[in-house]
Structures are given as C-alpha cells and as structure tokens.
VOPAGU-2260 file (C-alpha; in pm, 1 decimal, decimal comma):
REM VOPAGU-2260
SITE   aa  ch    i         X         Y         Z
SITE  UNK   A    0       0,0       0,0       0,0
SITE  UNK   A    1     323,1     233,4      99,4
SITE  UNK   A    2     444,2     202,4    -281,7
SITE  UNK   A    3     131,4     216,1    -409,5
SITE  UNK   A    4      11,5     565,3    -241,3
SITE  UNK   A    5     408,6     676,0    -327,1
SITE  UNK   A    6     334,8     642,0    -732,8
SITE  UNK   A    7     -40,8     814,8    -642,2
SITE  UNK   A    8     158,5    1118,9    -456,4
SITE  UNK   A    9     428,6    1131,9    -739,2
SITE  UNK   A   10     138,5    1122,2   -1038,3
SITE  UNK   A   11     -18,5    1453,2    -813,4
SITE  UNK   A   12     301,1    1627,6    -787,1
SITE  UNK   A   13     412,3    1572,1   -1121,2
SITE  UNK   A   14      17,1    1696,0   -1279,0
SITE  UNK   A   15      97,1    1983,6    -999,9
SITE  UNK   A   16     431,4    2091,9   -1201,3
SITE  UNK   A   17     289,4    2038,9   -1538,6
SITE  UNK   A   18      26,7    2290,2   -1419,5
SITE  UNK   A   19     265,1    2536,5   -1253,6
SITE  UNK   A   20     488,5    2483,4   -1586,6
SITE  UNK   A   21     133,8    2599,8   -1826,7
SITE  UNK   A   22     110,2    2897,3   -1575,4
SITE  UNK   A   23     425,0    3011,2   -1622,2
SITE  UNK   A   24     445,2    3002,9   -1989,6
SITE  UNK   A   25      89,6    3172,0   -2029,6
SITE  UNK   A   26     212,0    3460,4   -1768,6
SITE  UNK   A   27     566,4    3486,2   -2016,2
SITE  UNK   A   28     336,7    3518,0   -2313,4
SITE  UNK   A   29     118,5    3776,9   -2136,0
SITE  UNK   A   30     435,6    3910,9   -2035,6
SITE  UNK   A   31     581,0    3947,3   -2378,5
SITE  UNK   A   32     250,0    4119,8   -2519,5
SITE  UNK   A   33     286,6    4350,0   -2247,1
SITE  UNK   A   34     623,1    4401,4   -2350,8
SITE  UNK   A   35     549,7    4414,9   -2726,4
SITE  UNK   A   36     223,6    4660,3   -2639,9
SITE  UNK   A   37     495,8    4915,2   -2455,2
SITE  UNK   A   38     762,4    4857,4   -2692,2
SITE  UNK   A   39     491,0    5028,0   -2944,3
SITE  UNK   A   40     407,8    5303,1   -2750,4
SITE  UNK   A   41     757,3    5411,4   -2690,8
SITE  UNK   A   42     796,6    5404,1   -3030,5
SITE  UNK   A   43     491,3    5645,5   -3124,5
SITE  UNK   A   44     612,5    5878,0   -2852,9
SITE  UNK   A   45     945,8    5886,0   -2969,7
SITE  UNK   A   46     805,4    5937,9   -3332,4
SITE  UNK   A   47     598,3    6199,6   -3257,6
SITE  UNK   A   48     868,0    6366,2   -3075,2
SITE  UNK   A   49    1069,6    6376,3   -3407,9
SITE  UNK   A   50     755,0    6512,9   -3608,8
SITE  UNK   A   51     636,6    6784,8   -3355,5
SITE  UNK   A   52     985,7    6904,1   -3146,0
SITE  UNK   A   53    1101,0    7178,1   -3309,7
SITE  UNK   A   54    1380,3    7492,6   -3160,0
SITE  UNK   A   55    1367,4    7691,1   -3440,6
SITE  UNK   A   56    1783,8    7780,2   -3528,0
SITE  UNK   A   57    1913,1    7513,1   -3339,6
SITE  UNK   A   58    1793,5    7186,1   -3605,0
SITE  UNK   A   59    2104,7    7271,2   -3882,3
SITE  UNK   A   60    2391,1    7151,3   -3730,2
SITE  UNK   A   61    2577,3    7345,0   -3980,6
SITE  UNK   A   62    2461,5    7668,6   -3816,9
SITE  UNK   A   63    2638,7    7564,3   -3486,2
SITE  UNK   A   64    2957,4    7443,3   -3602,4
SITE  UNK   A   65    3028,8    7766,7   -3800,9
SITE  UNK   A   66    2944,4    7967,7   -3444,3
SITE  UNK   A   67    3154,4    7713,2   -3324,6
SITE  UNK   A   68    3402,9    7875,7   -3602,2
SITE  UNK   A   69    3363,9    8207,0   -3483,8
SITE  UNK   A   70    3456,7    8141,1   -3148,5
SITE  UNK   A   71    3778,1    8025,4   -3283,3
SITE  UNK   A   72    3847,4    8270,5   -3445,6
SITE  UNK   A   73    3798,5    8530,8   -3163,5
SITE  UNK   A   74    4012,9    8286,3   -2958,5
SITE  UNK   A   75    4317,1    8381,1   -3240,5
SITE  UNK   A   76    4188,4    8654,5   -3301,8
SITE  UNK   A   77    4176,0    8627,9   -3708,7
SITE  UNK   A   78    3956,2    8513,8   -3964,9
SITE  UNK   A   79    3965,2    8167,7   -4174,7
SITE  UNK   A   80    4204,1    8415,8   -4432,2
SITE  UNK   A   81    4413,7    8441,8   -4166,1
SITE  UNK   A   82    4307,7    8837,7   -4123,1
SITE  UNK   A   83    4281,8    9029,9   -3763,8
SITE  UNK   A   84    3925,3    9036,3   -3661,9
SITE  UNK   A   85    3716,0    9331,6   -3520,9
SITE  UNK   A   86    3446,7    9497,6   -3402,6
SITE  UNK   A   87    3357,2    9539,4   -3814,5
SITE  UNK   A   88    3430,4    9190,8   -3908,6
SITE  UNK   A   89    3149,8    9051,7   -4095,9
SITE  UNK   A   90    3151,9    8679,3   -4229,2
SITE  UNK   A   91    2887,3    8386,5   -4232,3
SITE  UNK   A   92    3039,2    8266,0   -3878,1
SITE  UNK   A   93    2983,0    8585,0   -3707,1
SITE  UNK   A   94    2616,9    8596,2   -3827,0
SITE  UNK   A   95    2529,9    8222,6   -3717,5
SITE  UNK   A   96    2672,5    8255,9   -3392,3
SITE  UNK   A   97    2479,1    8600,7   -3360,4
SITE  UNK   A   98    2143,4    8373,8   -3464,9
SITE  UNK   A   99    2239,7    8117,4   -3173,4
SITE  UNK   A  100    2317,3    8433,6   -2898,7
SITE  UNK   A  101    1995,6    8580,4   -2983,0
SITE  UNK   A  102    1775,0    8228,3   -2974,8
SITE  UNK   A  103    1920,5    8124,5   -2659,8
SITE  UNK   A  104    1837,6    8497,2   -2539,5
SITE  UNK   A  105    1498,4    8449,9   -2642,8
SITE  UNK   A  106    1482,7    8043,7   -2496,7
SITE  UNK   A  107    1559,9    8208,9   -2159,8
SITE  UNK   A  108    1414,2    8539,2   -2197,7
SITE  UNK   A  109    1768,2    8713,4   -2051,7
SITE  UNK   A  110    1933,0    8966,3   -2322,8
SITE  UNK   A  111    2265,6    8949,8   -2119,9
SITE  UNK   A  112    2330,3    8589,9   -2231,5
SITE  UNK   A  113    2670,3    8591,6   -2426,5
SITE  UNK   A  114    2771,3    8229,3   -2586,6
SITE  UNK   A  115    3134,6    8115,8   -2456,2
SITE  UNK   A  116    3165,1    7809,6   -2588,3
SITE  UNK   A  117    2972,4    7516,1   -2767,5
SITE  UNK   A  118    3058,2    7142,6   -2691,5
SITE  UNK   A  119    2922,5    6863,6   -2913,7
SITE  UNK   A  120    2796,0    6596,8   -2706,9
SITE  UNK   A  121    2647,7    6267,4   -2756,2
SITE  UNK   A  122    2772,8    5928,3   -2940,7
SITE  UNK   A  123    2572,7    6080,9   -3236,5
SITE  UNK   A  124    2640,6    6464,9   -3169,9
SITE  UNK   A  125    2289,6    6441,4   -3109,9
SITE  UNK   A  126    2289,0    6797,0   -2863,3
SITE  UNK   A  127    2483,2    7098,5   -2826,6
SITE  UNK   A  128    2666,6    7279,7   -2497,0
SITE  UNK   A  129    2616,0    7627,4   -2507,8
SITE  UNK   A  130    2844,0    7768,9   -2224,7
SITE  UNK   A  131    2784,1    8129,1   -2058,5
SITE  UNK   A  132    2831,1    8310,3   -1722,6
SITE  UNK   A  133    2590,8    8466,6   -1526,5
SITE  UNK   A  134    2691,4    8692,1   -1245,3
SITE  UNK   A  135    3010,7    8510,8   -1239,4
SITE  UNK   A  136    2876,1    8181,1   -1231,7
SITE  UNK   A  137    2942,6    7928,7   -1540,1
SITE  UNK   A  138    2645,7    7760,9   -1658,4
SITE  UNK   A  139    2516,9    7567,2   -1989,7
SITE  UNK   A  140    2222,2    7524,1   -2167,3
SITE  UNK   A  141    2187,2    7186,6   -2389,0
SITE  UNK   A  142    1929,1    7198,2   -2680,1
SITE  UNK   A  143    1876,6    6880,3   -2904,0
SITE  UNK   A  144    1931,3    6829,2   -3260,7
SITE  UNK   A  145    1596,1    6669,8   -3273,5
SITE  UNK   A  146    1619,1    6503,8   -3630,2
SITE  UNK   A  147    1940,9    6311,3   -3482,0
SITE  UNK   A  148    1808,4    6205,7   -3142,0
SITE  UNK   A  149    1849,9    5794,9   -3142,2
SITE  UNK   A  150    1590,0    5596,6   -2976,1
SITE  UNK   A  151    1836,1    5467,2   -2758,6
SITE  UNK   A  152    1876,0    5806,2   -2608,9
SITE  UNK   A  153    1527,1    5878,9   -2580,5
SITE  UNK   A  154    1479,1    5510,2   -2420,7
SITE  UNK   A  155    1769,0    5562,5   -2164,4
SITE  UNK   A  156    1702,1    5957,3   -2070,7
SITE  UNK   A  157    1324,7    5962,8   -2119,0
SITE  UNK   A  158    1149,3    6258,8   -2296,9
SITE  UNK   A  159    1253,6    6547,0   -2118,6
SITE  UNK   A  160    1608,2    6488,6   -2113,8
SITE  UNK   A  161    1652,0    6312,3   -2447,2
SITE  UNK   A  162    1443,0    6544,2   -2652,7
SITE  UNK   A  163    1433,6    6900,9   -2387,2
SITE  UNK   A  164    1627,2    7190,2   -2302,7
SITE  UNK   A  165    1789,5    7144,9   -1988,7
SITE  UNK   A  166    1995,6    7396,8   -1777,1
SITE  UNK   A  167    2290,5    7314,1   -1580,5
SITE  UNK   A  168    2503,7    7537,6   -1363,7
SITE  UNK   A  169    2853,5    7422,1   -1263,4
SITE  UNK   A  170    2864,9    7379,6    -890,5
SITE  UNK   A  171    3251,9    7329,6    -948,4
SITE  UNK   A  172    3485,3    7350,8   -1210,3
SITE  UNK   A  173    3454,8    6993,5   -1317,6
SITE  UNK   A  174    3140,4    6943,6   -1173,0
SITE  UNK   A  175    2738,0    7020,8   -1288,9
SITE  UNK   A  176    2426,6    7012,7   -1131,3
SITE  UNK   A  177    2077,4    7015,6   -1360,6
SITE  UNK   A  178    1870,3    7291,6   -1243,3
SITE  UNK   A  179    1591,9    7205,0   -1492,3
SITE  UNK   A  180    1462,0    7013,8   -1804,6
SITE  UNK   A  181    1173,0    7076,3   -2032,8
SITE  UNK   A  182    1039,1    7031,6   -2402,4
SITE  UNK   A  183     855,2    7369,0   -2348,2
SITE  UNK   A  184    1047,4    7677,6   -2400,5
SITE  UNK   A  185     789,2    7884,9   -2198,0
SITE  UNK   A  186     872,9    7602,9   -1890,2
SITE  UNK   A  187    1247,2    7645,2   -1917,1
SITE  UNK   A  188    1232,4    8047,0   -1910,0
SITE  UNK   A  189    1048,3    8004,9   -1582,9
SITE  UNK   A  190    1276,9    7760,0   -1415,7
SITE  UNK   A  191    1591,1    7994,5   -1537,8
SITE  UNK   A  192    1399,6    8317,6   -1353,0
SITE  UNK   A  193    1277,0    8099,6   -1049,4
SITE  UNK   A  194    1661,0    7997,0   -1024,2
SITE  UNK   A  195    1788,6    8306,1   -1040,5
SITE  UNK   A  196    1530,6    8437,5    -779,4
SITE  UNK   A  197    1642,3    8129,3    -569,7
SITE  UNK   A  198    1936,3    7912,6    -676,1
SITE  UNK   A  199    1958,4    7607,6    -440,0
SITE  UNK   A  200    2241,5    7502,5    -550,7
SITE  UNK   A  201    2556,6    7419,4    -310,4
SITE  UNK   A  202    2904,7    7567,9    -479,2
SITE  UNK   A  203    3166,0    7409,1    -388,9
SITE  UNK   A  204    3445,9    7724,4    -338,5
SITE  UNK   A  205    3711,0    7475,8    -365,8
C-alpha cells in the first residue's frame, strides 16, 4: 500500500508541475504582449517627438559648427584668411553665432546671455553645450538636434532629457548640477527666472 500511495503522490506532484509549468508560460506570453504593447508606444512617442519638437535655429547643425568657427576665431583673433578680426568683421560665422546668442536669449528670456563656448555631445552629436556666465557663475544650456536624437537616447534619458532643453550650472569647475529640463520653451524660461530668484544650488568654493 506504501508504494502504491508513493506512485499516487508522485502522479499529483508531477500533474501539480505540469500545471505550474502551463502557468508560467501563459504569464511569459502575457508578459511578452505586455512588452510588445509598450515597446509600441515608446515608439509612437518617440516618433511623434521627431515630427512635432522643433527649436527653431538650433535643427542645422551646420549653423552651430560655423558659431563654433567664430569662437575660434575670436580665440586667435583672425579670420579663416588668416586676417585680424574686429568689431567690423562681418563673415557667415559671425552671423550664425549672432542667430544662436539671440535664440538662446529668447529660450531664456535674458538679453545678457553671451555664448562662450559650444561642446558637441552625444555618441551621435545628437545635442549641443552652449556655455555662458551669469553673475560670475558658469552655466550651460543643452538643446537637441531633434532630427538626430536615437531611440536609444530617448529610451535611456526619457522625454525630457533626451528630446528638452535642460539647464545646468557648474557647482565646481569639473562638476554640474541640472537645475531644470523641459520640451517647453515657456517652462524652461520660468525655471531659469525661479533659479535666479532662488538658486539652491551648493558651490563648492574649492
């Protein structure tokens, strides 16, 4: 009877498993479509993102590099023909980087901005650094080259920091804190005046 009621237990268990073992694979498959279902919607977002994102002056990355241009040439102080620049210097590189000043004036509603430097950054140059100071303190605004966004960016950083504006001040030489993030222009000129009203940001003097 022992060995008998031992093959009845191990026909139980083993119906048990076989049921455990359906569960599982109809919770992966409802898994999956859950998966597939969100992989989709990330992928409208991020497409509608592309189609509807727009910061007017900042999409040609040929505008930037030749500001980029003209900062180099202030830095040695003469032109691509090798001529001393001034005041009265007029060339295409002057004018772009004069379009970028003025857009990133108008982004943050502050005529005082004045454009020190421009990094590239991103695997795909995908954004631009725009470096300034303000009342002695360095900050930099990064703005998207939308059309160049990957969706690996966009699925790492989310929305707002993939495809926004976002301000950073440098607590630090070497060292940044991000004092705001937004797809909205109106949004980011209101957290640049609520941060100059009230920084909250720890410098480190050192």
């Amino acid at each position: 009877m022992f060995g008998m009621y031992d093959d009845v237990g191990k026909m139980e268990l083993k119906a048990k498993i076989k049921q455990s073992e359906r569960r599982i694979k109809a919770k992966e498959q409802q898994l999956e479509d859950v998966q597939n279902e969100l992989d989709l919607l990330k992928q409208q977002e991020f497409d509608t993102c592309k189609n509807n994102i727009l910061y007017f002056g900042f999409q040609n990355p040929g505008i930037t590099e030749k500001a980029m241009k003209w900062l180099k040439m202030l830095e040695e102080g003469k032109d691509k023909d090798g001529n001393k620049i001034n005041k009265r210097t007029k060339c295409e590189e002057k004018l772009n980087y004069k379009i970028l000043t003025e857009s990133i004036r108008e982004i943050l509603g502050d005529d005082s901005i004045v454009i020190e430097e421009i990094i590239i950054y991103g695997q795909y140059a995908e954004a631009y650094q725009y470096k300034f100071t303000h009342n002695n303190i360095k900050y930099y605004i990064q703005i998207p080259v939308v059309n160049i966004v990957p969706f690996k960016s966009y699925d790492y950083y989310g929305v707002e920091h993939a495809f926004g504006i976002t301000l950073h001040v440098y607590t630090s030489p070497h060292v940044t804190e991000c004092i705001g993030a937004s797809i909205y222009m109106d949004e980011i000129k209101d957290i640049w005046k609520k941060h100059l009203e009230n920084p909250e940001v720890d410098f480190d003097e050192g």
